[in-house]
C-alpha positions in Angstrom: 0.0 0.0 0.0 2.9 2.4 0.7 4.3 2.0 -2.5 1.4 2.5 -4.5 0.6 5.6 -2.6 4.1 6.9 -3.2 3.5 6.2 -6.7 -0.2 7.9 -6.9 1.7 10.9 -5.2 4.9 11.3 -7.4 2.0 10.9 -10.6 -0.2 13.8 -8.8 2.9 15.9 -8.7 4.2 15.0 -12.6 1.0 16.1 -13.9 0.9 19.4 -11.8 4.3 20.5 -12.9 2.6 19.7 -16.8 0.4 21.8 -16.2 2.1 24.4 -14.4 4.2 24.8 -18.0 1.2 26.5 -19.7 0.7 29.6 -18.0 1.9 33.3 -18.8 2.6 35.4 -16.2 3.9 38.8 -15.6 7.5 37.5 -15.4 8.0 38.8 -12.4 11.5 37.0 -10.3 9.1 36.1 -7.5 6.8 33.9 -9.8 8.5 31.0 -9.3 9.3 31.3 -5.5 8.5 29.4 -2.7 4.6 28.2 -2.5 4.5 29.2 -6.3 3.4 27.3 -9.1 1.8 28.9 -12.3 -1.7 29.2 -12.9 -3.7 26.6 -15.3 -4.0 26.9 -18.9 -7.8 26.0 -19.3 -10.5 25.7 -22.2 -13.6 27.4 -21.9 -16.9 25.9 -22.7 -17.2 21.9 -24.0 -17.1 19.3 -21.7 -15.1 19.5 -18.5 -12.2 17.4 -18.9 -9.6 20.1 -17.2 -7.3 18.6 -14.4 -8.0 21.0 -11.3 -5.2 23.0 -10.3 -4.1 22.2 -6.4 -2.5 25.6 -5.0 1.1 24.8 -3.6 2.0 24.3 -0.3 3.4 27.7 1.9 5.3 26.1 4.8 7.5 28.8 5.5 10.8 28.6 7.2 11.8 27.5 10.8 14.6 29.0 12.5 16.1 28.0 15.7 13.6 29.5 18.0 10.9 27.5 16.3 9.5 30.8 14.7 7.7 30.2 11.4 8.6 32.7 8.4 6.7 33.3 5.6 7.1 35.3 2.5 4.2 36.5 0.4 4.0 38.7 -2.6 1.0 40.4 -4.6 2.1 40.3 -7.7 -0.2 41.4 -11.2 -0.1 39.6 -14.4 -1.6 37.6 -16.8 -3.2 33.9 -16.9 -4.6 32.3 -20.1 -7.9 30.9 -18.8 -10.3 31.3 -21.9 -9.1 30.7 -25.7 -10.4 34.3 -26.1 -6.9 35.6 -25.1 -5.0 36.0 -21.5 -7.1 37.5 -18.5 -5.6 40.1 -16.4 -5.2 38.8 -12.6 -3.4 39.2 -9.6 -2.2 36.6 -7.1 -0.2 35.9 -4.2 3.8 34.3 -5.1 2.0 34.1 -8.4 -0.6 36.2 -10.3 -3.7 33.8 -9.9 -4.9 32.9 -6.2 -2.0 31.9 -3.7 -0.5 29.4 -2.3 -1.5 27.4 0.6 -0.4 28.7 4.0 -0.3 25.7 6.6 1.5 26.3 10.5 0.2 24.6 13.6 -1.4 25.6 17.0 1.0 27.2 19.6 3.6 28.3 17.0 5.2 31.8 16.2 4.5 32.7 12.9 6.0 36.2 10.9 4.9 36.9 7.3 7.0 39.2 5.3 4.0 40.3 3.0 5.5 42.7 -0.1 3.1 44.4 -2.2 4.3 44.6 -5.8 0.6 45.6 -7.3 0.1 49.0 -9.0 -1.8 50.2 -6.1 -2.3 49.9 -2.1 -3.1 46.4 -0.8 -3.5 44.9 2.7 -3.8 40.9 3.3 -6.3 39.7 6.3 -6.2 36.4 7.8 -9.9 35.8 7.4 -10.6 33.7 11.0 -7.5 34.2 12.6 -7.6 35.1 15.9 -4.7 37.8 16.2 -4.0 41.1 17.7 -6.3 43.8 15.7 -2.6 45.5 14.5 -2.1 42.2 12.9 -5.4 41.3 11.6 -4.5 43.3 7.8 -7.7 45.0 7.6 -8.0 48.6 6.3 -5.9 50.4 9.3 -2.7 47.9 7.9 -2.4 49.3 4.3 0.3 48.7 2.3 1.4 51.3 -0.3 2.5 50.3 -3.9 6.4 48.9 -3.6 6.0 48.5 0.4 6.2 45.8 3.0 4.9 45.1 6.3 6.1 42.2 8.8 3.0 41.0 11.2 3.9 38.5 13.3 1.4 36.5 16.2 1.0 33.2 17.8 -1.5 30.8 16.5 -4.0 30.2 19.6 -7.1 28.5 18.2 -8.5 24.6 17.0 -7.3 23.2 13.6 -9.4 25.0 11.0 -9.5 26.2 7.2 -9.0 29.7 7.2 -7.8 32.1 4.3 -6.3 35.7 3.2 -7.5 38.0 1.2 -7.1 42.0 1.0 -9.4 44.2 2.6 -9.2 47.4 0.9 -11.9 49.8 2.1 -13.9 50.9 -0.8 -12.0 48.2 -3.1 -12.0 44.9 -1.6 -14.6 43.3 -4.3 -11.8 44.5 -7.2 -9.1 43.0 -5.9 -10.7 39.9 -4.6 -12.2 39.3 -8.0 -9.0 39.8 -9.6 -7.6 36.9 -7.9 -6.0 37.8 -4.7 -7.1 34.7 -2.3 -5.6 32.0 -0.8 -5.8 29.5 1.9 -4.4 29.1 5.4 -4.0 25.6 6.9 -4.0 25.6 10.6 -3.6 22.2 12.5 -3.0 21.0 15.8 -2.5 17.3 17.5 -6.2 16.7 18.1 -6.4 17.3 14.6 -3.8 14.9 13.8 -5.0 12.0 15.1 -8.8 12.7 14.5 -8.5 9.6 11.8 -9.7 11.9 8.6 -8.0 12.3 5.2 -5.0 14.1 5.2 -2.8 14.0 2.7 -2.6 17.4 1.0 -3.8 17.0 -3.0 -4.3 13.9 -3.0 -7.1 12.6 -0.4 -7.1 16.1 1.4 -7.9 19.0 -1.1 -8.7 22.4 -1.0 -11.6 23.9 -3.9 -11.8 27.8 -3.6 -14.8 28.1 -5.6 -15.4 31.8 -7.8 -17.7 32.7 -10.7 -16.6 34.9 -12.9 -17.6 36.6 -16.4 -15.4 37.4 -19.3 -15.4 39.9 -21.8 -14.8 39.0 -25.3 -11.0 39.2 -25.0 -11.0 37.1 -22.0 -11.0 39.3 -19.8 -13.0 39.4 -16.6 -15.8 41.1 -16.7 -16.8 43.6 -14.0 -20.8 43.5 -14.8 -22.9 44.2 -11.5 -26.4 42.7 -10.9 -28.9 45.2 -9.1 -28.2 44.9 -5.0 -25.5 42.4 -4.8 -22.7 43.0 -7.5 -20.7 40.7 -9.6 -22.5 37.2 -10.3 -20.4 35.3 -12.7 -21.8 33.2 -15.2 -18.3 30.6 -15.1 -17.3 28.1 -11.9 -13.8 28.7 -11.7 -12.3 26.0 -8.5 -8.2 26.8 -7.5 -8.1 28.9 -10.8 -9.2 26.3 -13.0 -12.7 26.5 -14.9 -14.2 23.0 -16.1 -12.2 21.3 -13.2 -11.7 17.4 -13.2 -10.3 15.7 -9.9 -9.1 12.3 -10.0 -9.7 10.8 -6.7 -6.8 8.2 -5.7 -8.3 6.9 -2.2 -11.5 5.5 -1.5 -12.6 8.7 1.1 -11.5 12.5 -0.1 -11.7 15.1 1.8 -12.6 18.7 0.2 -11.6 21.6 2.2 -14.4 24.4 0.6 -13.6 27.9 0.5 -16.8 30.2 -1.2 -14.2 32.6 -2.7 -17.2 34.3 -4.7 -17.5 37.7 -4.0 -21.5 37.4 -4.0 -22.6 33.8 -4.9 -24.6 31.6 -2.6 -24.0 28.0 -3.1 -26.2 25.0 -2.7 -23.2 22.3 -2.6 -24.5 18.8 -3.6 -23.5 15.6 -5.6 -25.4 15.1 -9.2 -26.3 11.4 -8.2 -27.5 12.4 -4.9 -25.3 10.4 -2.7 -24.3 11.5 1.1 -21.3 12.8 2.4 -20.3 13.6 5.5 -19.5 17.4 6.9 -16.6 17.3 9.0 -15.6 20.9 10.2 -17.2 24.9 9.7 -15.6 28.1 9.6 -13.3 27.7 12.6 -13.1 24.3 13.0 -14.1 20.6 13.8 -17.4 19.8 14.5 -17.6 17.3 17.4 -19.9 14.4 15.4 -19.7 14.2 11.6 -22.8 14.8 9.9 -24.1 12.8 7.0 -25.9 14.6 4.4 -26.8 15.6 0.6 -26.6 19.4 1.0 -24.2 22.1 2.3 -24.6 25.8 1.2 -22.1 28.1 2.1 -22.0 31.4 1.2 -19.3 33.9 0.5 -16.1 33.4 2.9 -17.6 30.8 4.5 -15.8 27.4 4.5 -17.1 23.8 4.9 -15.2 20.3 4.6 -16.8 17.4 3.7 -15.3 13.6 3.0 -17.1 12.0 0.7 -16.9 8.3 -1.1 -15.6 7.6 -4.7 -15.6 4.0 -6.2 -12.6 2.9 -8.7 -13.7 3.9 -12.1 -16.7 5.9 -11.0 -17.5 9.5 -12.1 -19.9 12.0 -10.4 -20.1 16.1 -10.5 -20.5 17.9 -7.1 -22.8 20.9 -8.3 -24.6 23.7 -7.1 -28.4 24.3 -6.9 -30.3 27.3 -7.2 -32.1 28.6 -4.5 -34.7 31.2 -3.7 -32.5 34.0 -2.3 -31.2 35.8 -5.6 -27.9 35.0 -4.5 -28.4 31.8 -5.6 -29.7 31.6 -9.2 -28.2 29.0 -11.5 -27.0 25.6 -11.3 -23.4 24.9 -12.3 -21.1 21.7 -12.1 -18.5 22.7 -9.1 -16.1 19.8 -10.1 -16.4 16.6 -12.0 -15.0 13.8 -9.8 -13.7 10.7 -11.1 -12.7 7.4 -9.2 -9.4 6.5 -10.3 -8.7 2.6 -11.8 -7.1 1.3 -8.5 -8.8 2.8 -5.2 -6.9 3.3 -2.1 -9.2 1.7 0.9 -10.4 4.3 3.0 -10.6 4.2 6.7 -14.0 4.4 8.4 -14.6 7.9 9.8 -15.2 8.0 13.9 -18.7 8.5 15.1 -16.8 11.4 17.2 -14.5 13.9 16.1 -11.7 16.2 18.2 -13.6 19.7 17.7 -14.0 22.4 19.9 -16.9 22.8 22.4 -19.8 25.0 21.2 -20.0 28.7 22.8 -22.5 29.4 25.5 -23.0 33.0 27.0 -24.0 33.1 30.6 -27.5 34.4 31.6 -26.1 37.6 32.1 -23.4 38.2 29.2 -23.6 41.5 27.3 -26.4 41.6 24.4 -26.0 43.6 21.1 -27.9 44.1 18.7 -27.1 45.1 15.0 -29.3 45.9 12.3 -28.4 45.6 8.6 -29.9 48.3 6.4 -30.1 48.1 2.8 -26.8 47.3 1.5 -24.8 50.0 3.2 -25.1 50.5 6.7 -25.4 49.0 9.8 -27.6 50.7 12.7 -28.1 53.1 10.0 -24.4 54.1 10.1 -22.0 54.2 7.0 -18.7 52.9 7.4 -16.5 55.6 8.7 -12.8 54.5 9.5 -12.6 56.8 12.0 -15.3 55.9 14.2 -15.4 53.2 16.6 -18.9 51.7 17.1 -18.4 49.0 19.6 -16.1 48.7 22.9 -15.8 45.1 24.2 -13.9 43.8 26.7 -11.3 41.8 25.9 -11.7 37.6 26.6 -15.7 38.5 27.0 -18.4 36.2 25.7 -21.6 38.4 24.1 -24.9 37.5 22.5 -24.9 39.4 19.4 -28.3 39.7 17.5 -28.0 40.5 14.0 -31.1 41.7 12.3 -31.5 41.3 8.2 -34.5 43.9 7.1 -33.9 43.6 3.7 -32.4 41.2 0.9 -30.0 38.6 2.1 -27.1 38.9 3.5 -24.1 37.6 5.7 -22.3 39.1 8.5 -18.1 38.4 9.5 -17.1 39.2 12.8 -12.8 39.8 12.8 -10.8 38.5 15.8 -13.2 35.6 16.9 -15.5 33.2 16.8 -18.6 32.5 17.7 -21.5 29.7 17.8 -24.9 30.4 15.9 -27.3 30.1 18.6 -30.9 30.0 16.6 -32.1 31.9 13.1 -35.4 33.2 13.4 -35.2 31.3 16.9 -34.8 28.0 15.3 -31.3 26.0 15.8 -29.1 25.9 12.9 -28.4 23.3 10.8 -26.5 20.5 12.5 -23.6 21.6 9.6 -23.6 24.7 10.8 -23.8 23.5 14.6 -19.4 24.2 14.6 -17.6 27.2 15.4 -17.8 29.9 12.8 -16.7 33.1 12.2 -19.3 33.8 9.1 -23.1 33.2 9.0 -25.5 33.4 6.1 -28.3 35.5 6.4 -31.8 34.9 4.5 -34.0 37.8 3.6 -35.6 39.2 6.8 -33.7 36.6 8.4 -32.8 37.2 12.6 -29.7 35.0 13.7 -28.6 34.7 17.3 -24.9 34.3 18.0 -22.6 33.4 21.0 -19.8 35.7 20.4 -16.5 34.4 21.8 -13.7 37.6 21.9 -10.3 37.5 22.1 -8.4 38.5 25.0 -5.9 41.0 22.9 -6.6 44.2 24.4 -5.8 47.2 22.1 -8.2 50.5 22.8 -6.6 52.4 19.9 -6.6 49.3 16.8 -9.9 48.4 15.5 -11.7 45.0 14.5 -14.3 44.9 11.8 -18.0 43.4 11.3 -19.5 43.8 7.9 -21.4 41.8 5.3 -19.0 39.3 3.7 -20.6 40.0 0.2 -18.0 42.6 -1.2 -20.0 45.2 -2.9 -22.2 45.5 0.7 -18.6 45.7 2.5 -17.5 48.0 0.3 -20.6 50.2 0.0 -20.5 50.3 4.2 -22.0 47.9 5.5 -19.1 47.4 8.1 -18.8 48.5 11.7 -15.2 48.5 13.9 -15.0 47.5 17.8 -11.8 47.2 19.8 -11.0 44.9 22.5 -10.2 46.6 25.7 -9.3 45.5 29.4 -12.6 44.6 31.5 -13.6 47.3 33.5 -12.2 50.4 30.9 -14.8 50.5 28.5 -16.3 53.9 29.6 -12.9 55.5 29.1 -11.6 54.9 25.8 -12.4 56.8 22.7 -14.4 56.4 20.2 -12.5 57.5 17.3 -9.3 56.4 15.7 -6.8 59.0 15.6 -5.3 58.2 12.6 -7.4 56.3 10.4 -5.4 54.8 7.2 -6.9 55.9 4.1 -10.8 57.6 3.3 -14.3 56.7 3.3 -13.9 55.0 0.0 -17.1 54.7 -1.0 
């Protein structure tokens, strides 16, 4: 069994490098760094017979204190995805997506993040918790040519988390241009939990996007009323009419909704269950066996699911009645290789953290989200603070939806959904999460568990995870401060980075 493994793995790897010899790029001396491997050459349109791209691995560099370094670039280019002619994008160590980050739980980690784009960028570790002056949100800009160094310990469960910029005014742009990537965190619970977990080959990460493109091939920047950019093509790691040749009898898919407004209804064609294994910010502590997960944007679900030798199914997405949601599209077409590794049963329990419960009398908030631009009827104002916390507390936040749907992100946390429209949530979204989905008119509940970095003068954000809302305002900032000094700290930023943006 280990040989043939070996072998599966070393043919994975051939046929990545293949591929990796089509792309064009910018020619930039970082391209072929560390964690870098061109984008995809892919077809568009016909049937989909395109081998899906798996991101490289980012491990970094350990030096003798056990510190973790990382170097990441955003870099702009080109990537020939349609016949029409080469797409514009930007990427991270490469100018399509980035590479996969992975460290583990208790380590010191220090990115050295470069920004080589023709205009100001920050990168945000989505679901890390992290001092707010590390967090990469619109107070850490990063100026055309410039650098910055955050460095933190990881403190928090295993999970799939992810970076992306967070521009005020501009994060949809550069988001849709391609700047996204995953980060990998583990720990020993993790480790021994029994699941899938060799990376691109039974463990695989799908950042799902839809995009349009313009004659040319380039992509297209059309808006729908209310929610912005809807793309007509699936694109999964950068690849659109992906294939995914599954080598071992159980695979796990580590889901990233990379879209910046698409809802998706995640299924198999045939119907078959699968089993949900972990939410936003980590493990659940049962698996749950199902035929439908819907995630919606920067939220992240992995599932394991079953593939015979020889056998070929799509996973797809259904539409829905939330105008998010419209269309069906095939996410991935999966096909059972000749020779199937057995897979291990999964465990009726799994290593993830307890849920969140707030004590009887825990702080309650409540925050309402109005139209697609404001929350409490505020505008986003970089200068303001809305919300003072203190530091290591655990709050019931209401969050109100009056209008259209929507999601909602809290920074530096995580939290348990506690009821929608006083119902519980679905036993897939019973784990801890960091993201919740929002129907129209929709009420959710959640148990708000804050970190205990204390920082009265850096901000955290909440906002609407689809981009146009966020950039439009519908984003708030609180700060962590110690217990007992929340009636003394200001409630303005003195020296907000950048403008309103909007």
């Amino acid at each position: 069994m280990t040989s043939r493994r070996t072998f599966l793995r070393a043919a994975s790897v051939l046929g990545l490098q293949t591929l990796g010899l089509a792309a064009c790029t910018n020619g930039s001396h970082h391209q072929h760094g560390a964690g870098s491997v061109p984008a995809e050459v892919t077809g568009h349109g016909g049937p989909p017979t395109r081998s899906l791209r798996i991101p490289p691995l980012l491990e970094g560099t350990v030096d003798g204190t056990g510190r973790r370094t990382f170097e990441l670039t955003a870099q702009a280019g080109t990537t020939q995805l349609v016949a029409a002619g080469p797409t514009r994008t930007w990427g991270y160590n490469g100018v399509l997506l980035g590479p996969t980050m992975r460290a583990r739980r208790g380590e010191r980690v220090a990115v050295t993040f470069t920004n080589e784009l023709p205009e100001a960028s920050t990168v945000h570790w989505h679901g890390m918790i992290l001092p707010a002056e590390m967090d990469g949100g619109p107070h850490q800009m990063v100026d055309v040519g410039g650098m910055w160094t955050p460095t933190w310990t990881i403190d928090q469960p295993a999970a799939t988390l992810w970076y992306h910029p967070h521009v005020h005014g501009t994060t949809a742009r550069q988001v849709y241009a391609g700047l996204a990537g995953l980060f990998i965190v583990d720990d020993d619970a993790s480790a021994t939990a029994g699941l899938p977990s060799e990376y691109g080959i039974d463990d695989v990460p799908l950042v799902i996007q839809d995009k349009t493109f313009d004659d040319d091939g380039s992509f297209a920047d059309e808006t729908v009323p209310t929610f912005g950019i809807m793309g007509d093509t699936i694109m999964v790691n950068g690849t659109i009419d992906a294939e995914f040749t599954a080598t071992s009898g159980a695979t796990r898919f580590r889901i990233l909704n990379g879209s910046n407004a698409r809802l998706y209804h995640l299924e198999f064609a045939d119907g078959r269950d699968f089993t949900v294994v972990a939410t936003d910010a980590g493990l659940l502590s049962e698996p749950v066996v199902t035929t439908r997960v819907s995630i919606s944007p920067a939220e992240r679900v992995e599932l394991v699911v079953t593939i015979a030798a020889g056998e070929r199914v799509d996973m797809v997405t259904r539409s829905g009645d939330y105008d998010v949601d419209e269309g069906e599209f095939v996410i991935l077409r999966l096909t059972g290789a000749p020779e199937i590794l057995a897979a291990d049963v999964l465990a009726t329990t799994l290593p993830g953290p307890p849920a969140i419960t707030a004590a009887g009398e825990a702080t309650r908030r409540t925050f309402t989200l109005n139209g697609h631009d404001a929350i409490n009827r505020k505008e986003m104002d970089l200068a303001r603070i809305d919300t003072i916390v203190p530091a290591g507390a655990t709050e019931l936040w209401t969050v109100e939806n009056t209008v259209y749907a929507h999601n909602f992100h809290i920074h530096g946390c995580a939290f348990t959904i506690v009821d929608v429209d006083g119902r519980p949530p679905d036993p897939t979204q019973r784990g801890l999460k960091d993201t919740v989905f929002l129907p129209p008119k929709a009420t959710a509940t959640l148990a708000v568990e804050f970190a205990t970095y204390a920082d009265p003068h850096r901000p955290f954000m909440y906002h609407c995870h689809i981009l146009r809302h966020e950039d439009e305002g519908m984003m708030a900032q609180y700060v962590l401060v110690e217990p007992g000094t929340e009636h003394t700290v200001p409630t303005v930023v003195a020296t907000p980075h950048g403008g309103h943006g909007h």
